[in-house]
N, C-alpha and C positions, 0 to 999 in steps of 0.2 A: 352609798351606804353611810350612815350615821353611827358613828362611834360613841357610843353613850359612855364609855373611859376615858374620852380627854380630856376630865376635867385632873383623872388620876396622871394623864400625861406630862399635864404642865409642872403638877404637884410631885412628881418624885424624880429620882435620878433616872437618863435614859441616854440610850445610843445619841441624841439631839442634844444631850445637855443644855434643856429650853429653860430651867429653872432649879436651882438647886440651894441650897441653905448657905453652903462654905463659899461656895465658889460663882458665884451669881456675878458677879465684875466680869468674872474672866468667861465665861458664857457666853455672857451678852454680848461679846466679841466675833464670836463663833456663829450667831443668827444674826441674820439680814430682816429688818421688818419693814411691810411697809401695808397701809392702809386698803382698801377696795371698796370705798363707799355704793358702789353703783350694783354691788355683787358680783357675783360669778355664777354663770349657768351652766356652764358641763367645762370638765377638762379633756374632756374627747376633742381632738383638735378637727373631725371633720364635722364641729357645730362652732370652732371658733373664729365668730364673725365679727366678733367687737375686741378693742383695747383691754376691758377686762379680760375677756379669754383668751387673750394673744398673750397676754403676759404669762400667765404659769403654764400654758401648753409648751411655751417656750423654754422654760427652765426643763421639762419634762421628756419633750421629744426633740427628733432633728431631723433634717430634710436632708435631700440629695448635694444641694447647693447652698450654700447662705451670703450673705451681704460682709465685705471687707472694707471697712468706711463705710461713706455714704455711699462710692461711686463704683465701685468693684465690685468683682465676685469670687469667691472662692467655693475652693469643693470643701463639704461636710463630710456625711456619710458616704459619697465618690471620691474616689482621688482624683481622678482626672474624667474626659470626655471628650471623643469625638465626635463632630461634626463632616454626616454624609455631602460629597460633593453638590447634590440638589436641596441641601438643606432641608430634608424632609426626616431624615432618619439620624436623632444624638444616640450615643452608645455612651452607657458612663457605667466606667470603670469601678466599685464598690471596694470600699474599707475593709478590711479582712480580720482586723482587731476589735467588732462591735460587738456587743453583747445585749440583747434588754435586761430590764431588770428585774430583777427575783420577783415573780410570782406564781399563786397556787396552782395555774395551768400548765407549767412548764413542768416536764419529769423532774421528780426529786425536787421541783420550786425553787429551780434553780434557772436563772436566766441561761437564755441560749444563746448563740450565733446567731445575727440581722443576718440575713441572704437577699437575692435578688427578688426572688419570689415574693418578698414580704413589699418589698416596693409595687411589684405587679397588683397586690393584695389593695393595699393602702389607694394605690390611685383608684383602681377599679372600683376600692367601695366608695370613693368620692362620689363617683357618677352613676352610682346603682337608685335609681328611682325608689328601690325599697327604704334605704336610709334617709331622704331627703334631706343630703346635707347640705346648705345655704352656701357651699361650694360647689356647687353640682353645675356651675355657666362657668366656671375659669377653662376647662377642656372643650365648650362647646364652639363648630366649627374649626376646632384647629386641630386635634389630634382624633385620629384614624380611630370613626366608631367600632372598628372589627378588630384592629390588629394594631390596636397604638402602644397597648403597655404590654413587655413580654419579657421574660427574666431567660435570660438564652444559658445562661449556666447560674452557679451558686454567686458568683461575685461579679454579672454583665447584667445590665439592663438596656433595654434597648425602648426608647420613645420615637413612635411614628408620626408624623405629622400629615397633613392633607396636603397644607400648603408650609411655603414659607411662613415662618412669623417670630419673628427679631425680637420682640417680648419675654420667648418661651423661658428660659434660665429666670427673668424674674420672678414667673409667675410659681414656677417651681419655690422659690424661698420661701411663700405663705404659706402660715401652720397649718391650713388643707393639706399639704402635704409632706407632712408631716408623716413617717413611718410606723406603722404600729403591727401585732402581732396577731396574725388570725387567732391563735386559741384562746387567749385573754378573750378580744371582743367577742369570739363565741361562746366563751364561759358564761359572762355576763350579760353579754346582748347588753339593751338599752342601757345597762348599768353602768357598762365602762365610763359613762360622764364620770362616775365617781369611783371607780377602778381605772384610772388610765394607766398604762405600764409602752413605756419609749422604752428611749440610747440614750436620753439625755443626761447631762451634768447634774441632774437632782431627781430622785424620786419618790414617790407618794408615800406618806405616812399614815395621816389622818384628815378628816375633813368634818367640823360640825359647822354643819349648812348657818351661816348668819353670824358665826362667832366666830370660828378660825379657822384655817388652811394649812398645813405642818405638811413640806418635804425638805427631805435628807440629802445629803450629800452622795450622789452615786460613788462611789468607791472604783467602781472599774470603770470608770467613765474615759473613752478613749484620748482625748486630748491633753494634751502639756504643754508648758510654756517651754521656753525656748530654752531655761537651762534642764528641763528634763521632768520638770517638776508637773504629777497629776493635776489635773483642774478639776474643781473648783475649788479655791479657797476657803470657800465660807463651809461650815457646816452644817447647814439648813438656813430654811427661808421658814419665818412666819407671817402669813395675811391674815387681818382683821377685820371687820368688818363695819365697821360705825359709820353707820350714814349721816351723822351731822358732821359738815365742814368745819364747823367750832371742836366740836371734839378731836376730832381727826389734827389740828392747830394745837389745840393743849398738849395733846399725845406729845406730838413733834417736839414742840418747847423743853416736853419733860425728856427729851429723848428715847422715848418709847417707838418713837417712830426714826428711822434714820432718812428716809427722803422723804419728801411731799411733790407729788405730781401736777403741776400748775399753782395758783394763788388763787383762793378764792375772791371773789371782787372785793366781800366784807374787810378783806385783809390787806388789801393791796397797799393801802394810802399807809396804813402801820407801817409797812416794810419797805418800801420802796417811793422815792421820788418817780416829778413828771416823765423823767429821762429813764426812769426802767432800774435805777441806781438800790441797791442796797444803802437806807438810812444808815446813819453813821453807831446807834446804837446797836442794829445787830450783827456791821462786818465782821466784830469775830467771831460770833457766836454761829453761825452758818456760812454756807457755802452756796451761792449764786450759780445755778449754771443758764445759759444761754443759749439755743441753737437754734440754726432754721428747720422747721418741722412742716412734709409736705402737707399742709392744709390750708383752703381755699373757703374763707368765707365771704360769701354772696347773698344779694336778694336776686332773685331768679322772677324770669316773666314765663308766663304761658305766651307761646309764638304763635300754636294751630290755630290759626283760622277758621279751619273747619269746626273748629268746635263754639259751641252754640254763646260759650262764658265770656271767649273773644271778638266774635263778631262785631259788635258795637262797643268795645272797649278800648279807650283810648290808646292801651298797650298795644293795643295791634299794630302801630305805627314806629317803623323805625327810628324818624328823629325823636320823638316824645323820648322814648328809649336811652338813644345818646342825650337827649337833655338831662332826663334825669342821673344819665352817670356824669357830668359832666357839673351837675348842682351842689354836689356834694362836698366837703372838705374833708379828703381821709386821714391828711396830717393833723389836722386839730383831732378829731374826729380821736386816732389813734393816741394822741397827748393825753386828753384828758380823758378818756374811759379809758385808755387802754394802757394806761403808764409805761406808753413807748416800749411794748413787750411785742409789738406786730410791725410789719411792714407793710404802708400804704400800697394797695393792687394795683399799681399803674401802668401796668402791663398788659400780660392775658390773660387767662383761667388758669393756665401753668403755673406752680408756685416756684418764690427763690425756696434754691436746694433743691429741686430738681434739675440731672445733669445737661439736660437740653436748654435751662430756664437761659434767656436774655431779651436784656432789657429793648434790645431792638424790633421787640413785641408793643408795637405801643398802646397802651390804653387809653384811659381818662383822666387828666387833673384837673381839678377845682380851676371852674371858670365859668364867672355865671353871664357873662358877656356871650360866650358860645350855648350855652344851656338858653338863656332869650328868644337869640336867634333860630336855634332850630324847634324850640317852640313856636315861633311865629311861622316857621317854615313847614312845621306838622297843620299848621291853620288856627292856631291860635292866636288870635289878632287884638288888637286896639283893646287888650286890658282883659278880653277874652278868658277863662280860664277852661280847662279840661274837666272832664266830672271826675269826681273824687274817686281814687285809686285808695281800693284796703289791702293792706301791706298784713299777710298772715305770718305769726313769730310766735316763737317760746318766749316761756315765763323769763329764761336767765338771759335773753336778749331782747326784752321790750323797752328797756332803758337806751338802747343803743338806736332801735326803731323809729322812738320817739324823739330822739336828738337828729337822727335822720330826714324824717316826716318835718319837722322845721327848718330843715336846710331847702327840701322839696317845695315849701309852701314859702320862701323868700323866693324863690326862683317862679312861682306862680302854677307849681304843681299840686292841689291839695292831694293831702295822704291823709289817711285813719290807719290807726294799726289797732287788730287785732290779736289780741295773746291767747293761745290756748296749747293745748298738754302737745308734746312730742310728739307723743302714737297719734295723735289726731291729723295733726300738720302731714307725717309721713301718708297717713290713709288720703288725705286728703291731694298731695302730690303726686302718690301714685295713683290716682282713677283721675288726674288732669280735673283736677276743681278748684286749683288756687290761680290766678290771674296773676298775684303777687306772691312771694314767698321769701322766708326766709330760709338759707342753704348751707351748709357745707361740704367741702367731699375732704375726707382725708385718705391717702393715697393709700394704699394694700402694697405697692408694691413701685420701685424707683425708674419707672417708665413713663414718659408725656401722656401713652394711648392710655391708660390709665384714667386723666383726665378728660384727653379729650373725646375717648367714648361716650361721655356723658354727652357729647351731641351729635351722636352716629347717626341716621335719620333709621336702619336699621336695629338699632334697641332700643326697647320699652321702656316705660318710665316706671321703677328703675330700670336703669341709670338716667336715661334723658328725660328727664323729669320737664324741663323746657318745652318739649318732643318740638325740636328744631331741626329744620331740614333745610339741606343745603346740597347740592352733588355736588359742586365741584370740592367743599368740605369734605365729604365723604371719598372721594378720590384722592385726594393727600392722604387722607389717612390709611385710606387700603396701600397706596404705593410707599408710605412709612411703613408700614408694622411689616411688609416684603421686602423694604430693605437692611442687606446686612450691615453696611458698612454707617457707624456709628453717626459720622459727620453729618453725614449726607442725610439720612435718619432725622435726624433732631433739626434741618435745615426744611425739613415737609412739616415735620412737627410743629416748626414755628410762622410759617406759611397760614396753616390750618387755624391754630391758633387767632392769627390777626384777620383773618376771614370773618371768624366765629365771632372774634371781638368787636370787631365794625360793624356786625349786624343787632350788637347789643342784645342778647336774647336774657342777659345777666347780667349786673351792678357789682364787680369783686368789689369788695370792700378792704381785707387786707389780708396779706398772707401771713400766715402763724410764725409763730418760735416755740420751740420746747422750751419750758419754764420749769425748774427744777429749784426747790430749797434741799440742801444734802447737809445732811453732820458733820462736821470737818471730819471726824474720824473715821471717816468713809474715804478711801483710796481705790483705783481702776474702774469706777464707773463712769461712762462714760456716753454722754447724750447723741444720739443718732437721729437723721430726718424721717425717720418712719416712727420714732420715739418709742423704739422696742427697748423692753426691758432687759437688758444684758449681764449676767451677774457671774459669769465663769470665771471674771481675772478682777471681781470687786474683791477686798477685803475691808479690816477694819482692825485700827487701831487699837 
């Protein structure tokens, strides 16, 4: 629903105190803002598949479990949870202090008590074909299509699994599942995208599609910090919407905006030296943050043979494959386009900051003596060259393509790269018509399988976009994601990995970092490797 009064929202006094005459200093204290160039499609968390709608689903709702750091877990709306002796049946224990929040479905439109039921509610309509939520494969094959989700009293839920599967807790922490209120989404049906009603630490105000985003501070929000005190601090968040990265940069400057999510390239060489460094005229004036962020950028090969596009294409062949990762320089590569804000992939598909990631994965570094050789060794001879490989890319990476493509063609591989729109490339990787591609996967959730599903020979592209097959690949990873014991786990996980990676089916290029400009007067936010938005213990000076 569109609020055709917000422009009367920003313009007068209000529970948000978003703008006011006297007191506009001390306001702008109290709201968090920060930009959404790309938009936002629903705040209904069972359509939230991308970064945009992971971020306010997240101020909005909450799940059973969520992420402590990078590496832990903690309970959410569970307090605790056990784990059946055959690992097939968790029972978790529910919060008894949750409330949703006020709305017109609720008797008297007064939020009620979260019960177990609502969890039974929330998963099931994950997986109801009616809804077609783009989460509808996270439960497929692993929990009990009859009898998996069941609320055994007001405060017990109980999850069924089929089999083992060591994943399950994380998978629980993505906004899918997310808890929400049968009578709300029956109120509205399709509408709740823009009716969302949680537990979370802020809730919905207003929303005018393309201009702004206004939620409030939940008041009865169950959590507190440690000396006792409600969270959250802020009292509302404002989202904007300006899709030019120049505007979105001014904003900031003027402080209209208190953080910026990446640099855009225009801006980079302004702000930042080769080494990633904040220039010396803006270190006081912002705040630098840093982290490892699980994301994995690659150019990806079609592997199927069977298929008509590889047959006679040189990619068919695994050393061409290692040559070509082996021709590359990812440390230059990363200096200068990337102003040392990434990590050369010299590993596996696993990124650093994942807790299984180690370096005793090996990959590929720059060596064009081994890239020679197993060109000569794929039968390319006596000055011979292969026929020209087109490397398919997006608009905001064919600068990189093309610095790529001449690292290829010193090494005696021609490349052409073509650029074309997003949606194209995606349609085009998933019906298996790109030979070349350019990739990335960024992680849903802090488990290897994660990644390395993307070369299950049992899933489609998506995820295996490559559509690479390997069994004994595929038996590492069925005997990871069965076992419990953490170590042992991530010791299959990296097995699999170096399997995957020897066979070259992918060119990683390099693994991400969250890159953050924040206000200085911006305090407790704090950058995480999924690069969720986190704002319950942010304030602001």
């Amino acid at each position: 629903m569109k609020h055709k009064n917000i422009y009367l929202f920003f313009l007068v006094p209000c529970s948000l105190c978003l703008i006011t005459c006297s007191n506009k200093e001390q306001n702008s204290k109290k709201i968090f803002h920060y930009n959404e160039s790309t938009g936002i499609a629903s705040l209904d968390p069972a359509f939230s598949k991308n970064q945009s709608t992971m971020w306010p689903v997240h101020q909005l709702f909450n799940t059973l479990v969520e992420n402590d750091g990078d590496t832990k877990t903690r309970g959410s709306l569970a307090e605790s949870w056990d784990i059946s002796a055959d690992r097939l049946e968790y029972i978790f224990h529910l919060r008894t202090d949750v409330t949703f929040h006020d709305n017109d479905a609720f008797e008297n439109k007064k939020g009620r008590k979260m019960l177990a039921s609502d969890v039974e509610y929330s998963f099931k309509r994950i997986i109801d074909p009616k809804i077609a939520s783009p989460g509808f494969y996270i439960f497929n094959n692993v929990v009990d299509s009859v009898d998996g989700f069941k609320a055994i009293d007001d405060s017990t839920f109980r999850l069924k699994l089929i089999k083992p599967y060591a994943p399950i807790l994380q998978i629980l922490k993505m906004t899918y599942c997310s808890v929400v209120p049968k009578e709300v989404v029956e109120k509205y049906g399709s509408d709740f995208r823009s009716h969302p009603c949680g537990t979370g630490p802020f809730q919905f105000v207003a929303w005018e599609e393309g201009l702004a985003l206004i939620f409030k501070k939940n008041e009865n929000y169950f959590e507190k910090d440690s000396a006792g005190n409600r969270l959250p601090y802020l009292e509302g968040i404002k989202i904007t919407f300006n899709e030019s990265k120049a505007t979105e940069f001014l904003l900031f400057r003027q402080k209209q905006l208190d953080f910026l999510n990446d640099i855009d390239a225009s801006f980079k060489d302004e702000l930042l030296t080769l080494k990633g460094e904040l220039r010396d005229n803006w270190k006081d004036k912002v705040v630098l943050q840093i982290h490892p962020y699980l994301n994995t950028e690659y150019f990806g090969f079609l592997v199927d043979t069977t298929n008509e596009l590889i047959k006679n294409s040189p990619t068919r062949l695994k050393k061409l494959r290692q040559a070509m990762n082996y021709a590359i320089d990812r440390k230059k590569m990363i200096l200068y386009l990337r102003n040392s804000l990434s990590s050369p992939a010299e590993s596996g598909f696993v990124p650093e900051g994942m807790p299984s990631f180690d370096t005793s994965v090996k990959g590929y570094k720059y060596n064009p003596a081994k890239a020679k050789q197993l060109l000569e060794e794929a039968g390319f001879t006596n000055g011979t060259k292969p026929p020209t490989i087109k490397l398919y890319t997006i608009p905001i990476y064919g600068e990189i393509g093309s610095y790529l493509a001449k690292q290829f063609e010193e090494a005696g591989i021609p490349v052409t790269v073509e650029v074309v729109l997003r949606s194209f490339l995606f349609e085009l990787t998933s019906n298996s018509n790109a030979p070349f591609f350019r990739g990335s996967w960024i992680a849903d959730y802090a488990d290897a399988f994660n990644y390395l599903s993307c070369f299950y020979s049992k899933n489609p592209a998506p995820p295996n976009y490559t559509r690479y097959k390997n069994p004994e690949f595929d038996k590492l990873i069925e005997q990871a994601v069965a076992e419990p014991n953490d170590s042992l786990r991530y010791i299959l996980y990296r097995q699999a990995d170096q399997l995957m990676i020897n066979d070259a089916p992918l060119i990683p290029l390099w693994y991400d970092r969250v890159i953050r400009l924040v206000q200085p007067e911006i305090s407790g936010f704090e950058p995480n490797n999924l690069n969720w938005l986190e704002l319950r213990r942010t304030m602001k000076k």
